[in-house]
PQR file with spaces between the fields and no chain letter, atoms N, CA, C, O and H, PARSE charges and radii, in Angstrom:
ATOM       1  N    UNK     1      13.759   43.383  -21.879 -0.4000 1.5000
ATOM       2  CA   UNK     1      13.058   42.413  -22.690 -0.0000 2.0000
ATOM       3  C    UNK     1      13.988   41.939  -23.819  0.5500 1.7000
ATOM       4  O    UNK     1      14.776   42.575  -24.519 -0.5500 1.4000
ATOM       5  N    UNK     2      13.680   40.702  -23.792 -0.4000 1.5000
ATOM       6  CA   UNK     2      14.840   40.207  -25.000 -0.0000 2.0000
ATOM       7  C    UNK     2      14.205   40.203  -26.622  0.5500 1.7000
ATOM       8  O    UNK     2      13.156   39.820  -27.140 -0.5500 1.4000
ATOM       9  H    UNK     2      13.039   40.186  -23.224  0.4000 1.0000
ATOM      10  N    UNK     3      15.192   40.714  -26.993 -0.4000 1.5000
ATOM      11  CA   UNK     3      14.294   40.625  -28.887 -0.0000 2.0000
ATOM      12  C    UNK     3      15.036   39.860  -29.464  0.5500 1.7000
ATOM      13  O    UNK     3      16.191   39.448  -29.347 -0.5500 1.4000
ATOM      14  H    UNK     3      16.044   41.025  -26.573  0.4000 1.0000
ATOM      15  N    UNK     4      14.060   39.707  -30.213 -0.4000 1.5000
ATOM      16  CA   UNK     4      14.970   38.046  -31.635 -0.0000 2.0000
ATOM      17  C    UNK     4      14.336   38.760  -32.251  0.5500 1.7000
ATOM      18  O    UNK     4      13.346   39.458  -32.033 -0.5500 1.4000
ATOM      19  H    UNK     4      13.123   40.041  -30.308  0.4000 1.0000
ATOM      20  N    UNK     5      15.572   38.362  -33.865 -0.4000 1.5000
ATOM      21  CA   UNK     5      15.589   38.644  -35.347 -0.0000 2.0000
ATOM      22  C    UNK     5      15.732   37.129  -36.118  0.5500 1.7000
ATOM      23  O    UNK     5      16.690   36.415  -35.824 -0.5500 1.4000
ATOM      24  H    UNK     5      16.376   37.794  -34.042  0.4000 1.0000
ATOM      25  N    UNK     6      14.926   36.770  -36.921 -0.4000 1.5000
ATOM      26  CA   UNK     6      14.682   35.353  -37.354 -0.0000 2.0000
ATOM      27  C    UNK     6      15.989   35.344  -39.025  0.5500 1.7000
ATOM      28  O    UNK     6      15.752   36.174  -39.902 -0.5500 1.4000
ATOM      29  H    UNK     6      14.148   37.351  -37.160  0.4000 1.0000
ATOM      30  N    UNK     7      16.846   34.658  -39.156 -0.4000 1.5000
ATOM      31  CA   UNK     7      17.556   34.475  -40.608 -0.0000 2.0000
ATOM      32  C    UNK     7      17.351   33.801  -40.834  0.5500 1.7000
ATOM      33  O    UNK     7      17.438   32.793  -40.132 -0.5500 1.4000
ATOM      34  H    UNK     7      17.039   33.984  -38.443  0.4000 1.0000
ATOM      35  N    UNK     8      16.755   33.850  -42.430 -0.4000 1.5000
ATOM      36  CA   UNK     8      16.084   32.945  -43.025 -0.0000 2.0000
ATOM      37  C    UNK     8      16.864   33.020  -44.648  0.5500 1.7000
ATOM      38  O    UNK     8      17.114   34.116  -45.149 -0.5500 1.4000
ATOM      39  H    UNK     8      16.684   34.668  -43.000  0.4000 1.0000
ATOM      40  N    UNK     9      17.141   31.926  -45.247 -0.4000 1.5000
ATOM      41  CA   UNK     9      17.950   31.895  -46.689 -0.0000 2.0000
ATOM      42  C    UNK     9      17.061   31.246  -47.634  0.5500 1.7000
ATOM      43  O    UNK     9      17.106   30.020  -47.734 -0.5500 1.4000
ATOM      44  H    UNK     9      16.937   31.036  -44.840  0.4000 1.0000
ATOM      45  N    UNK    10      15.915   32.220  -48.640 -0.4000 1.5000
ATOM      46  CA   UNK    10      15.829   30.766  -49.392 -0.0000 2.0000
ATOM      47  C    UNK    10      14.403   30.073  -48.669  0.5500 1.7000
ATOM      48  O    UNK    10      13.900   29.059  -49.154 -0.5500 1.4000
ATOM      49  H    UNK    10      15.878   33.216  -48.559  0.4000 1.0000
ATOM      50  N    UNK    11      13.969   30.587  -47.750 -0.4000 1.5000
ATOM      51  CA   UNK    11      12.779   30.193  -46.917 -0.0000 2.0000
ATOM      52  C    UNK    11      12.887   29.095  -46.489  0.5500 1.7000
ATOM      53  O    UNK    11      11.972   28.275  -46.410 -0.5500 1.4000
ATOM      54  H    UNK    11      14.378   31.410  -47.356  0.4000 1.0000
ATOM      55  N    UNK    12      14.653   28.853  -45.972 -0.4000 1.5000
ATOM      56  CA   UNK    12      15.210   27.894  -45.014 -0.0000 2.0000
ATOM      57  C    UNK    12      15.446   28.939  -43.640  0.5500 1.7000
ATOM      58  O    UNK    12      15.623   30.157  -43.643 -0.5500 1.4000
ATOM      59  H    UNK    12      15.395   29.519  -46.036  0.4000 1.0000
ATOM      60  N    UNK    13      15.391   28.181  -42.716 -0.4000 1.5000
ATOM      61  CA   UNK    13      15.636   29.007  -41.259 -0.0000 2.0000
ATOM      62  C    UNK    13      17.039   28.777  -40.818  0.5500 1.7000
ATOM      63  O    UNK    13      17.301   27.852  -40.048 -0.5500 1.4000
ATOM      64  H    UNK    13      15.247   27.191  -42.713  0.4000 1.0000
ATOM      65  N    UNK    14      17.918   29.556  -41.261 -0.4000 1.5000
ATOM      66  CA   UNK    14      19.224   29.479  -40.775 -0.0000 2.0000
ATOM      67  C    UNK    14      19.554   29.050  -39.408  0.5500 1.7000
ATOM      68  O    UNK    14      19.851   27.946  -38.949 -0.5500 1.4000
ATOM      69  H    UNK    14      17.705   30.306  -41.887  0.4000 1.0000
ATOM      70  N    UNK    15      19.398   30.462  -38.765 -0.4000 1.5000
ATOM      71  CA   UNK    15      19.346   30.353  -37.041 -0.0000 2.0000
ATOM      72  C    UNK    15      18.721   31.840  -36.301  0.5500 1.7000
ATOM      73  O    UNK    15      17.689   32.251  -36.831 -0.5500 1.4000
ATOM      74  H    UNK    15      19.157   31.358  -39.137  0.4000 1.0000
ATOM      75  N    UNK    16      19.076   32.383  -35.533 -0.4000 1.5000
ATOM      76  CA   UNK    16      17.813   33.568  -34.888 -0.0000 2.0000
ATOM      77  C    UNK    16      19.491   34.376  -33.742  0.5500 1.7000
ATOM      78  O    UNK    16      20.436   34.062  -33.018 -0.5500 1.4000
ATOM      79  H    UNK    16      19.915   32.049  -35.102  0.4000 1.0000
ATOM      80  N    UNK    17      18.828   35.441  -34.335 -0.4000 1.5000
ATOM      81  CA   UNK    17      20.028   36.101  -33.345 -0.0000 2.0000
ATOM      82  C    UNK    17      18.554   37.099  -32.359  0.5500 1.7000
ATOM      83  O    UNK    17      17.448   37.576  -32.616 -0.5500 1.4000
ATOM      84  H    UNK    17      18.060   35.696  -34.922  0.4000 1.0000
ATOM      85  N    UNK    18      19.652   36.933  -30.970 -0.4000 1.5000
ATOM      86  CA   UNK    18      18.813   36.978  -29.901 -0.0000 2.0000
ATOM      87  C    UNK    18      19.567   38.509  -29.135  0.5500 1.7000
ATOM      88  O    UNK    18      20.793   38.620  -29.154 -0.5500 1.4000
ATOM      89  H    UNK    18      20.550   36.545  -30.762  0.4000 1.0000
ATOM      90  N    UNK    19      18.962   39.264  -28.697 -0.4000 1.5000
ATOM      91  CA   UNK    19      19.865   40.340  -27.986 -0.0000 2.0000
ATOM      92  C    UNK    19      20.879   40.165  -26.367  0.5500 1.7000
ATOM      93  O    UNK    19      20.276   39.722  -25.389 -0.5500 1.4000
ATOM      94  H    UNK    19      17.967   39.173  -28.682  0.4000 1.0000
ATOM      95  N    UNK    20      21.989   40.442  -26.260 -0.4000 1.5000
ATOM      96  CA   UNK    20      22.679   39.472  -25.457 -0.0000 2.0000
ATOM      97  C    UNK    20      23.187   40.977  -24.678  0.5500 1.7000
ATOM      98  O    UNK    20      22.968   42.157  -24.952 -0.5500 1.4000
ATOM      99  H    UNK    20      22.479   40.802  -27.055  0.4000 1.0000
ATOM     100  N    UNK    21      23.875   40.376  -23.712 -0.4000 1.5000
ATOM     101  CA   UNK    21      24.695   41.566  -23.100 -0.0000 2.0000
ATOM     102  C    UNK    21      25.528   42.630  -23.464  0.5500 1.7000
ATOM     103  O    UNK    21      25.792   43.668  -22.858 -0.5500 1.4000
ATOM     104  H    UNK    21      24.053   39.418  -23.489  0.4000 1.0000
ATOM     105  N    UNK    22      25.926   42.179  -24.622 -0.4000 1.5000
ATOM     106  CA   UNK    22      27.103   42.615  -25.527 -0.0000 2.0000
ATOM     107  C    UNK    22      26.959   41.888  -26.829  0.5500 1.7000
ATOM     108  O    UNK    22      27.597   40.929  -27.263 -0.5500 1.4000
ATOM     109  H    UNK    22      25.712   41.336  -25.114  0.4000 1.0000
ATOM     110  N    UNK    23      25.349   43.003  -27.676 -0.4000 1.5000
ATOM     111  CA   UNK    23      25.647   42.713  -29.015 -0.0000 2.0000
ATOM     112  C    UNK    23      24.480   42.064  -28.849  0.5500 1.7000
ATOM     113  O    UNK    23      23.609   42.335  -28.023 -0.5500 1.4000
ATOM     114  H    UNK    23      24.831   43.782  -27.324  0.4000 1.0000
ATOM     115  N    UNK    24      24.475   40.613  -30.199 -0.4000 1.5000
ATOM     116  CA   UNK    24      23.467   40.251  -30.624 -0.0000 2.0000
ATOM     117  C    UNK    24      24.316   38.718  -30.883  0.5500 1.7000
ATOM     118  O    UNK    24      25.345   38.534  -31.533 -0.5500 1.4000
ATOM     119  H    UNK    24      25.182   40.393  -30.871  0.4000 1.0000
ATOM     120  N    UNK    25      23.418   37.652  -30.071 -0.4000 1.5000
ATOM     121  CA   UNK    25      23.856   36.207  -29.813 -0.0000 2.0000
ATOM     122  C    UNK    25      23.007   35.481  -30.857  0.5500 1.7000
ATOM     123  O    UNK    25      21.792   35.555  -31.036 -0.5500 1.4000
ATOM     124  H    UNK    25      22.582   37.801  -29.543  0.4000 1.0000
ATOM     125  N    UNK    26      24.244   34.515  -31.727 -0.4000 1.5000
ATOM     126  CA   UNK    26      23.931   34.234  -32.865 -0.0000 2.0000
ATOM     127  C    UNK    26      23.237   32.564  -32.283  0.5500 1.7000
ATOM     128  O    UNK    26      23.978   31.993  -31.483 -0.5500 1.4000
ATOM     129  H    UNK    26      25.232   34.454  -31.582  0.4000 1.0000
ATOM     130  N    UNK    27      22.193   31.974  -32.570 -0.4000 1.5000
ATOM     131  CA   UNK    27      21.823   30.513  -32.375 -0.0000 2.0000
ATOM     132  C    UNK    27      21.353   29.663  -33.666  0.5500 1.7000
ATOM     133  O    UNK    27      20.292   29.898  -34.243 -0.5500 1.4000
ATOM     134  H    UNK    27      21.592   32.438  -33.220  0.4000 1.0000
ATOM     135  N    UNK    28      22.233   28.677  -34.045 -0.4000 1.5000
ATOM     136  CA   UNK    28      22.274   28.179  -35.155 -0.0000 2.0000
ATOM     137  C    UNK    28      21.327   27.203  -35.432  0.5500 1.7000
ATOM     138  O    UNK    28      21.418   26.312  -34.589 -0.5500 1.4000
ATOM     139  H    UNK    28      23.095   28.486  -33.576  0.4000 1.0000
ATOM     140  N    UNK    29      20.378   26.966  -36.324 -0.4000 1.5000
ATOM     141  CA   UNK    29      19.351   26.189  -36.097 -0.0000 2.0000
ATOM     142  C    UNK    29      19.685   25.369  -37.622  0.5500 1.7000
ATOM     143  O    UNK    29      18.731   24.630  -37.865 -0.5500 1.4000
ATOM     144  H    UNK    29      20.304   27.691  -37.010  0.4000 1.0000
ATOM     145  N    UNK    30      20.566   25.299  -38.518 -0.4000 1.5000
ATOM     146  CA   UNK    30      20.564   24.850  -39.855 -0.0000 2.0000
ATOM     147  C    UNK    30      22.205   24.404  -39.543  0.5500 1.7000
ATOM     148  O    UNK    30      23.061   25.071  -38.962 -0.5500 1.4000
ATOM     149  H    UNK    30      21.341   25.898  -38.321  0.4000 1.0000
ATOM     150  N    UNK    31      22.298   23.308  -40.023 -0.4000 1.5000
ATOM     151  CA   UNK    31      23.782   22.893  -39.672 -0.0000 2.0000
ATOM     152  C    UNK    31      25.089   22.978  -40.513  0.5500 1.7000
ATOM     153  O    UNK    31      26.196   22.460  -40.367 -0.5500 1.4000
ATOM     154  H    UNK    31      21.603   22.766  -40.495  0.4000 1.0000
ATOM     155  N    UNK    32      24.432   24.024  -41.676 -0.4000 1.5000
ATOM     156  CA   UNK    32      25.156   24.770  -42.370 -0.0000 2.0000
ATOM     157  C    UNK    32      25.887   25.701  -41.625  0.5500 1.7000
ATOM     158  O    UNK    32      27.104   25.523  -41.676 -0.5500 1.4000
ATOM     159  H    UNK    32      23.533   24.445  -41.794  0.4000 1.0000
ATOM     160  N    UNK    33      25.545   26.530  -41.028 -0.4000 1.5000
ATOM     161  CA   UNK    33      26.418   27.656  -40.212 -0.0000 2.0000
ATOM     162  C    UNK    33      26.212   27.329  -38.598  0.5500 1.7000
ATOM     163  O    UNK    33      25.916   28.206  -37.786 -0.5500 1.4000
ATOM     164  H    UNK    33      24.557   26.675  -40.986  0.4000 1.0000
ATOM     165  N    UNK    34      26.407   25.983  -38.270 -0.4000 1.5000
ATOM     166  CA   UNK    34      26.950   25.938  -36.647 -0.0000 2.0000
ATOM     167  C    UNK    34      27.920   26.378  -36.104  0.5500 1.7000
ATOM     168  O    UNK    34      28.077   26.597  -34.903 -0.5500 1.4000
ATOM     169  H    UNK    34      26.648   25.271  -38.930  0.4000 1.0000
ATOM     170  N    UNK    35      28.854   26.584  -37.224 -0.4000 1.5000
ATOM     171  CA   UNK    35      30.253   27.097  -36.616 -0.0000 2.0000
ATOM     172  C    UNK    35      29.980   28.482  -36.088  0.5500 1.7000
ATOM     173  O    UNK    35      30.789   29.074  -35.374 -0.5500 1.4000
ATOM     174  H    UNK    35      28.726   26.406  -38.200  0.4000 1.0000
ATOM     175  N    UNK    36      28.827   28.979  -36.456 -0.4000 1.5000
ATOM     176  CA   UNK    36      28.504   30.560  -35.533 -0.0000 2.0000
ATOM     177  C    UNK    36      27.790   30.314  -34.235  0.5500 1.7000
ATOM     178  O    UNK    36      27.929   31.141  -33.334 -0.5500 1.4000
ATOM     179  H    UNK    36      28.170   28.498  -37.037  0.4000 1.0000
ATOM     180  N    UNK    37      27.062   29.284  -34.063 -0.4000 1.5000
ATOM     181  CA   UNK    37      26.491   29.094  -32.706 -0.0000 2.0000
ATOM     182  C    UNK    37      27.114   29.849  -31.615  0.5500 1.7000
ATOM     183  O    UNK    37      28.293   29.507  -31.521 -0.5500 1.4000
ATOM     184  H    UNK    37      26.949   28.613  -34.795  0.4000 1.0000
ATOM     185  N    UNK    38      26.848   30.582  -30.908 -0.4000 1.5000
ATOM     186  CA   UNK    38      27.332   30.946  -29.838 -0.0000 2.0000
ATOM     187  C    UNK    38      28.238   32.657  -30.095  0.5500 1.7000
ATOM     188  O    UNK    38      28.639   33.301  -29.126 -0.5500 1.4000
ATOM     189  H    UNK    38      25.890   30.859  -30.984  0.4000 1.0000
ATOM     190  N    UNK    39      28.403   33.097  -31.427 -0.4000 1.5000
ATOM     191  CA   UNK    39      28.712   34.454  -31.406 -0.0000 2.0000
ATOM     192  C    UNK    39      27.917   35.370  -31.622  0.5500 1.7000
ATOM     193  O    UNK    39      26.772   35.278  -32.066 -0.5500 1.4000
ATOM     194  H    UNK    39      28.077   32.573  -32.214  0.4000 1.0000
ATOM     195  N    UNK    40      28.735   36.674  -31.190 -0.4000 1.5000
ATOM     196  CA   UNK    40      27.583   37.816  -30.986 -0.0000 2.0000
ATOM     197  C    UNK    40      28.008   38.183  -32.274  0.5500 1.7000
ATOM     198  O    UNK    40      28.961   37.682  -32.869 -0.5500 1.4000
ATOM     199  H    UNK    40      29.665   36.749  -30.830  0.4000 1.0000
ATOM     200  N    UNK    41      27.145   39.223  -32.753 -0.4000 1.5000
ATOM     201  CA   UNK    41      27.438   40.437  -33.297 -0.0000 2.0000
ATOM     202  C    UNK    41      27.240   41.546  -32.994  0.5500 1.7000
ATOM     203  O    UNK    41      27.029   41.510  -31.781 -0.5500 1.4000
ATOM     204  H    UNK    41      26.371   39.631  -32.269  0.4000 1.0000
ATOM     205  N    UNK    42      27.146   42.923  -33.465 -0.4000 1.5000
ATOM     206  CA   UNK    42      26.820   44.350  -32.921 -0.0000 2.0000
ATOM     207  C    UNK    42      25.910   44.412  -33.427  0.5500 1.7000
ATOM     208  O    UNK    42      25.281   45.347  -32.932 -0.5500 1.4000
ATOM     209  H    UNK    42      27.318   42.952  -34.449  0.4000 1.0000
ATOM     210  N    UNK    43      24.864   43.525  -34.918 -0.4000 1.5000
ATOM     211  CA   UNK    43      23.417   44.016  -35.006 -0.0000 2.0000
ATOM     212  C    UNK    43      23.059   42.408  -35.621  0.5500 1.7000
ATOM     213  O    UNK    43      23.831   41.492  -35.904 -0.5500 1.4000
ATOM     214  H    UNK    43      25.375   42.766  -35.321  0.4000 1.0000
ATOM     215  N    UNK    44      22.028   42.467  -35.670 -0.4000 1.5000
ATOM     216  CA   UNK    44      21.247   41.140  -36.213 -0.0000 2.0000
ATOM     217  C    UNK    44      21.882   41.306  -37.857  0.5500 1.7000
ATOM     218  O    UNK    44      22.072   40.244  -38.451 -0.5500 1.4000
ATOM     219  H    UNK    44      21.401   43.211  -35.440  0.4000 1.0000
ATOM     220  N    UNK    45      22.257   42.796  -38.699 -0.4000 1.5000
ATOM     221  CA   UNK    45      21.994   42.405  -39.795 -0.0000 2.0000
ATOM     222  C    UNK    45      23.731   41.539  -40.098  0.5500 1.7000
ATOM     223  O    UNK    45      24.010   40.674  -40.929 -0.5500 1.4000
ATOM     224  H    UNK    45      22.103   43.658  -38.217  0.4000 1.0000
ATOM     225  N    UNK    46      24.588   42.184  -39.092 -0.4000 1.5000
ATOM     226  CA   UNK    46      25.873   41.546  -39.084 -0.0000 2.0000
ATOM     227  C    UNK    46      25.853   39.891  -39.072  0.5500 1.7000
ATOM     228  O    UNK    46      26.469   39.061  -39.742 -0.5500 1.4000
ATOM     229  H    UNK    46      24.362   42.887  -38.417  0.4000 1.0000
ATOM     230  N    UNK    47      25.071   39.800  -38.227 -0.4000 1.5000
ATOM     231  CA   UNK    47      24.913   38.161  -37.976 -0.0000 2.0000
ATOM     232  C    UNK    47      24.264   37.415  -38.991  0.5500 1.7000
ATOM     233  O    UNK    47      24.485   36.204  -39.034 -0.5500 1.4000
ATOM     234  H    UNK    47      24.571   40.474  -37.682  0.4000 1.0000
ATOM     235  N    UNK    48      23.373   38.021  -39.951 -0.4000 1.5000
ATOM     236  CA   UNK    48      22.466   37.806  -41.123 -0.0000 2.0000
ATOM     237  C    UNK    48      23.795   37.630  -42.155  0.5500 1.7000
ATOM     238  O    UNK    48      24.017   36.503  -42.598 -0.5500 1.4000
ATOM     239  H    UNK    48      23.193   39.004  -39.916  0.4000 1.0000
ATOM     240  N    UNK    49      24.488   38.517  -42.453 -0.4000 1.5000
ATOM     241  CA   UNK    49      25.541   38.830  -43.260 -0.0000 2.0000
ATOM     242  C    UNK    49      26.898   37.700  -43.538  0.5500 1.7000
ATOM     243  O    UNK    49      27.368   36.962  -44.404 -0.5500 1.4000
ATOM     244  H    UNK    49      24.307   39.433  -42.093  0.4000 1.0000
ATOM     245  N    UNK    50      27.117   38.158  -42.161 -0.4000 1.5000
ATOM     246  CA   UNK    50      28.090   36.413  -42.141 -0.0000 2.0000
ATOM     247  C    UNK    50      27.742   34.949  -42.295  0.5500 1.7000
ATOM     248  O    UNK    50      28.607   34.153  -42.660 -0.5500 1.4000
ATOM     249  H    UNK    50      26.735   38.757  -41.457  0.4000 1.0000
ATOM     250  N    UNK    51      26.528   34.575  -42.033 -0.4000 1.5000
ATOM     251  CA   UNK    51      25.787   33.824  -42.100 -0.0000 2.0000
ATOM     252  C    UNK    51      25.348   33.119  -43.207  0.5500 1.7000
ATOM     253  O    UNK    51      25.161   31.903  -43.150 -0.5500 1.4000
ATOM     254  H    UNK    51      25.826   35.222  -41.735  0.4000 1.0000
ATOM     255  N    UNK    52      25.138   33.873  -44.368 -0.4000 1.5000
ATOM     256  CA   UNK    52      25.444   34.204  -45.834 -0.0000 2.0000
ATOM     257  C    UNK    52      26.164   34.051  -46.280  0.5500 1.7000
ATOM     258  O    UNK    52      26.028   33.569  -47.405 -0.5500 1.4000
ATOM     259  H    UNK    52      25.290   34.861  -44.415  0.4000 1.0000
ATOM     260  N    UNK    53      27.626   34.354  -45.729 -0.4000 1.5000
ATOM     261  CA   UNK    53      29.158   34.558  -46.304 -0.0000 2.0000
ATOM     262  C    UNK    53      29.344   33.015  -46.223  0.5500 1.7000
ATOM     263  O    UNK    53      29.760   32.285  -47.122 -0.5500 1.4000
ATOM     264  H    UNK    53      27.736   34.745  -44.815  0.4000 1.0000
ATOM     265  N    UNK    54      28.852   32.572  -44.646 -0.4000 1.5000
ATOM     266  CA   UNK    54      29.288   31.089  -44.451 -0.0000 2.0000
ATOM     267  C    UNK    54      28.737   30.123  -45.501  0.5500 1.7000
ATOM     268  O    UNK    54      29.416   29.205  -45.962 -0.5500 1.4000
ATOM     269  H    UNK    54      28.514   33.165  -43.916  0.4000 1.0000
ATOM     270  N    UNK    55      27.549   30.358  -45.834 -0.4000 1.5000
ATOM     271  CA   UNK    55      26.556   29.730  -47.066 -0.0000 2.0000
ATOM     272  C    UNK    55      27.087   29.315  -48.275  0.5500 1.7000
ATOM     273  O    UNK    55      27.095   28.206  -48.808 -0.5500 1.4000
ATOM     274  H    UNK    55      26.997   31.103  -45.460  0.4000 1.0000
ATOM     275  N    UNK    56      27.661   30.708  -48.724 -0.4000 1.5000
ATOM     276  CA   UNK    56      28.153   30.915  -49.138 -0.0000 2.0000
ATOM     277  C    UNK    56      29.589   30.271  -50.016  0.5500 1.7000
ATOM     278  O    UNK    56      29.869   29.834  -51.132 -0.5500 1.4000
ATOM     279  H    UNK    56      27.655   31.609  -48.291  0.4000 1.0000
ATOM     280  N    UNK    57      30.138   30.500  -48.912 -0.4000 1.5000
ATOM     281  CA   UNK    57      31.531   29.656  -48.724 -0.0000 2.0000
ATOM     282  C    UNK    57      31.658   28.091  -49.325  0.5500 1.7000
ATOM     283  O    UNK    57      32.389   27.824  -50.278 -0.5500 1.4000
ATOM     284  H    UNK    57      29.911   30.856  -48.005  0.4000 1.0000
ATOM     285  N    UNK    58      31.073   27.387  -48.825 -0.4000 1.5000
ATOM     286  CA   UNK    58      29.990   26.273  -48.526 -0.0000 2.0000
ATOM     287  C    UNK    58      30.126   25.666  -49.585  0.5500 1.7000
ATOM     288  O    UNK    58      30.787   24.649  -49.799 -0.5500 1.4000
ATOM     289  H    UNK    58      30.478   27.604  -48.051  0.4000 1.0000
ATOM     290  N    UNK    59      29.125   26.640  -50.703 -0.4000 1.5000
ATOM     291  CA   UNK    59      29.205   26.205  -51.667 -0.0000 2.0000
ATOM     292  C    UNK    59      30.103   26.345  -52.706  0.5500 1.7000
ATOM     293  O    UNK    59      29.969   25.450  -53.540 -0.5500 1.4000
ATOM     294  H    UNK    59      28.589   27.466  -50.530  0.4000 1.0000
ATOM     295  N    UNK    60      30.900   27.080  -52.936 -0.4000 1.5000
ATOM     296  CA   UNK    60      31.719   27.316  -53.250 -0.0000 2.0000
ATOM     297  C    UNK    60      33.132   26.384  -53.238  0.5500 1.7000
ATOM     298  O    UNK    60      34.154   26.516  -53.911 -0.5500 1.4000
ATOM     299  H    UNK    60      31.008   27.807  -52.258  0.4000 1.0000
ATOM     300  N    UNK    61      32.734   25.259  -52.071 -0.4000 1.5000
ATOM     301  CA   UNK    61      33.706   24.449  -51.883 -0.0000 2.0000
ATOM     302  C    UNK    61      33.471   23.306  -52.053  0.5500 1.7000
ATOM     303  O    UNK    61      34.253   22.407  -51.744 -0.5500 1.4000
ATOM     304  H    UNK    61      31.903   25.151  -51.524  0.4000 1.0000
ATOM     305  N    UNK    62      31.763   23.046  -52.852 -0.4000 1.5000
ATOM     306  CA   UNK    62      31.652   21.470  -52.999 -0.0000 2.0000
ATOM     307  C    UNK    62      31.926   20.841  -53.797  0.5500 1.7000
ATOM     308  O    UNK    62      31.559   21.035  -54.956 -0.5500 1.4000
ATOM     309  H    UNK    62      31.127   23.777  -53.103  0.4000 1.0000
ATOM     310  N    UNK    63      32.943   19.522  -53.279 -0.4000 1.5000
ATOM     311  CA   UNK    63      33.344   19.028  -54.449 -0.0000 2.0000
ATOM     312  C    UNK    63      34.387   18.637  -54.334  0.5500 1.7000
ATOM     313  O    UNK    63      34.800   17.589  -54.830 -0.5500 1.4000
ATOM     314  H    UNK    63      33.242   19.364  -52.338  0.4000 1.0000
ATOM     315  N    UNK    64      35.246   19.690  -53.407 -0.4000 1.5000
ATOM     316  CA   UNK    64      36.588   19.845  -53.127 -0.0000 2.0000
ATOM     317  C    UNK    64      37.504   21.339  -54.427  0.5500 1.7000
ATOM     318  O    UNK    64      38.555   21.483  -55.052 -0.5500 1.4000
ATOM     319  H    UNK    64      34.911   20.542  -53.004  0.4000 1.0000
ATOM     320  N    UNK    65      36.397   21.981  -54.207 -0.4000 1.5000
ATOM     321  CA   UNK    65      36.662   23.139  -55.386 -0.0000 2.0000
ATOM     322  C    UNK    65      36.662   24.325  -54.728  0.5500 1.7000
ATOM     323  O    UNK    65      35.846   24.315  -53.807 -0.5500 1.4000
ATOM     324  H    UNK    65      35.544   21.864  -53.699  0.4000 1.0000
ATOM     325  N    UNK    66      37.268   25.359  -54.841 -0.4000 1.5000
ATOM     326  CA   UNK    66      37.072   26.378  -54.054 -0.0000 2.0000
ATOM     327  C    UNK    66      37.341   27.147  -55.680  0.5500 1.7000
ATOM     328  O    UNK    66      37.304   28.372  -55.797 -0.5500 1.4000
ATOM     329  H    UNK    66      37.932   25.367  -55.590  0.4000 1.0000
């Protein structure tokens, strides 16, 4: 049976990591972190985590400012 874990930022819906063959398949639903579409991780909270980092990042760079 397949399980999903829902990431949510902010009570925005990031994207949903889904359980895969190997790990946990990241699906990007916020077009903030598409660049993860399609990777696994070893747990949902990994995929939660980076996901964040990417958010993160993000902002950190608007403007042309890092």
């Amino acid at each position: 049976m397949i399980q999903s874990r829902t990431i949510i930022e902010k009570g925005r819906l990031l994207g949903v990591a889904t359980t895969a063959d190997r790990g946990w398949l990241f699906t990007a639903i916020d077009p903030r972190v598409e660049d993860l579409h399609g990777r696994c991780f070893g747990t949902p909270a990994e995929a939660e985590r980076v996901a964040l980092l990417v958010l993160d990042r993000g902002r950190s760079t608007v403007g042309g400012q890092a």
